[in-house]
N, C-alpha and C positions, 0 to 999 in steps of 0.2 A: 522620540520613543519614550514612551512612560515607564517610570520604574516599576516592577512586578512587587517591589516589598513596600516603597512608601509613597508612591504614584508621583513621583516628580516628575515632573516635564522637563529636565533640560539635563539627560541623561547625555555620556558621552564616549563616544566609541575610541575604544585601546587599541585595539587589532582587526585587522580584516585580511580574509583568505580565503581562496577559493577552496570549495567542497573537494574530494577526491573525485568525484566524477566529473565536475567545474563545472554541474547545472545550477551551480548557487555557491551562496557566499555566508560566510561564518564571521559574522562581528563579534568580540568582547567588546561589554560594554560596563560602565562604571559608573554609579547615580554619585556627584557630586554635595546630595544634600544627607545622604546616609551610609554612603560608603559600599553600600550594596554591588556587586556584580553578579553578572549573565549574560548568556550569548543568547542572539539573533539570527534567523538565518533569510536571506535576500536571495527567490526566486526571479524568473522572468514568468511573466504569463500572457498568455501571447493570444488570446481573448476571454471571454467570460462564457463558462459554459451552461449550460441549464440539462440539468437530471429530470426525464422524462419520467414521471413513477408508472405503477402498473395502472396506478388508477386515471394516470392522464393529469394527473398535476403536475404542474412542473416548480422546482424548487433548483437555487444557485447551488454549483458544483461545488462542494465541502473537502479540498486536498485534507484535512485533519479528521473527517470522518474518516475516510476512505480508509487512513494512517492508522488510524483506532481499529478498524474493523480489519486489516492484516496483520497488525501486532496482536491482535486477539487470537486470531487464527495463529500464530506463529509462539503465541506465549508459555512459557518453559520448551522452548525448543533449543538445539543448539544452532540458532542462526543468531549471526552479529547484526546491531543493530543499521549498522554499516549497510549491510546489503536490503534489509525492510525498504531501506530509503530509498534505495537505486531500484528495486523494486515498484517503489508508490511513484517515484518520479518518470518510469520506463510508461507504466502507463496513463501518468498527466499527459505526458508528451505522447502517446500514441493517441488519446483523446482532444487534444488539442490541435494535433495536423490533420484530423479528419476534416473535409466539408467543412458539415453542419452543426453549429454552437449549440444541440439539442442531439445530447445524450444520452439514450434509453437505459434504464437500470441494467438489464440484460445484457446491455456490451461492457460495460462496465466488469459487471460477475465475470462475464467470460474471459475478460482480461485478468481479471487478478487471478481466476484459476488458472488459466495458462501460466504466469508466473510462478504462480504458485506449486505446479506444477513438476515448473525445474530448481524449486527451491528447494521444499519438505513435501515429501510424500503425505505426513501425519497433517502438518496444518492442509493443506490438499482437501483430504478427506473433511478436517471441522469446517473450513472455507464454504465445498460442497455442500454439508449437512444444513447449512441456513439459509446461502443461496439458492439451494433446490427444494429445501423446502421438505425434509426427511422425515415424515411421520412411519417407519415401518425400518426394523433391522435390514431386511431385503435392501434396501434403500445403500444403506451401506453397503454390503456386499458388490451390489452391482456397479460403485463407484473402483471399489476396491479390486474388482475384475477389471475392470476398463485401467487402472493404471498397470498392472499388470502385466495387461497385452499389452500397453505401450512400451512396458522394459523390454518384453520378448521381443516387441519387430524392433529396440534399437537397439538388442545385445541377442540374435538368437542363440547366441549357444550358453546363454543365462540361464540358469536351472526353472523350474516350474516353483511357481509358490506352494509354500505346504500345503497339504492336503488334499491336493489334483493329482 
């Protein structure tokens, strides 16, 4: 593993341990030619998948975009960074046991909204607004109605949101 400060090559691992969830592993590690340290983290990936875009190109499946674009959605929220992960990793591994090694954007969104979903209602809604593609206030609203009815059919005797 190269070092991130002075790029040595013969960096060497302090500690190892399993993640809290144990879908991966956490190394400390220590560059012996600058004294630098940093952790590592050691998934399984259990084939190589390919993101279908809208346009029909396909490009390699990016776990660090994906990471990037829920921490986006989720940033100044109060979610621990803890659960983003078990998040981005619930849906590696539900796009990973599918079939087909040929992923269409669209399942992708619809995954991380569902997660999203039972995480933060607000990242929810910014998640929505880029995935769906929000040009119009309406646009929001009717996201914002649809989550909604889903507190009422899973708490009916949960009050109505303001202004209904």
């Amino acid at each position: 593993m190269r070092c991130p400060y002075c790029g040595g090559l013969d960096t060497q691992v302090k500690d190892s341990r399993p993640t809290e969830d144990a879908a991966s592993i956490r190394r400390r590690r220590v560059c012996p030619d600058c004294a630098g340290r940093f952790t590592t983290f050691e998934r399984v990936q259990l084939r190589d998948l390919l993101v279908v875009k809208k346009s029909g190109r396909r490009a390699p499946f990016d776990r660090d975009k994906l990471m990037r674009s829920v921490s986006l959605a989720l940033r100044k929220r109060p979610v621990e960074e803890e659960r983003i992960e078990r998040l981005v990793s619930g849906v590696v591994r539900q796009l990973e046991s599918q079939g087909d090694p040929e992923i269409p954007t669209r399942r992708i969104g619809e995954l991380v909204m569902e997660g999203l979903k039972g995480v933060d209602a607000v990242a929810y809604v910014r998640f929505a607004s880029v995935y769906r593609d929000f040009d119009a206030a309406s646009d929001f609203h009717s996201v914002i109605e649809e989550l909604a009815a889903d507190a009422s059919e899973a708490d009916p005797d949960a009050p109505a949101p303001e202004g209904k």
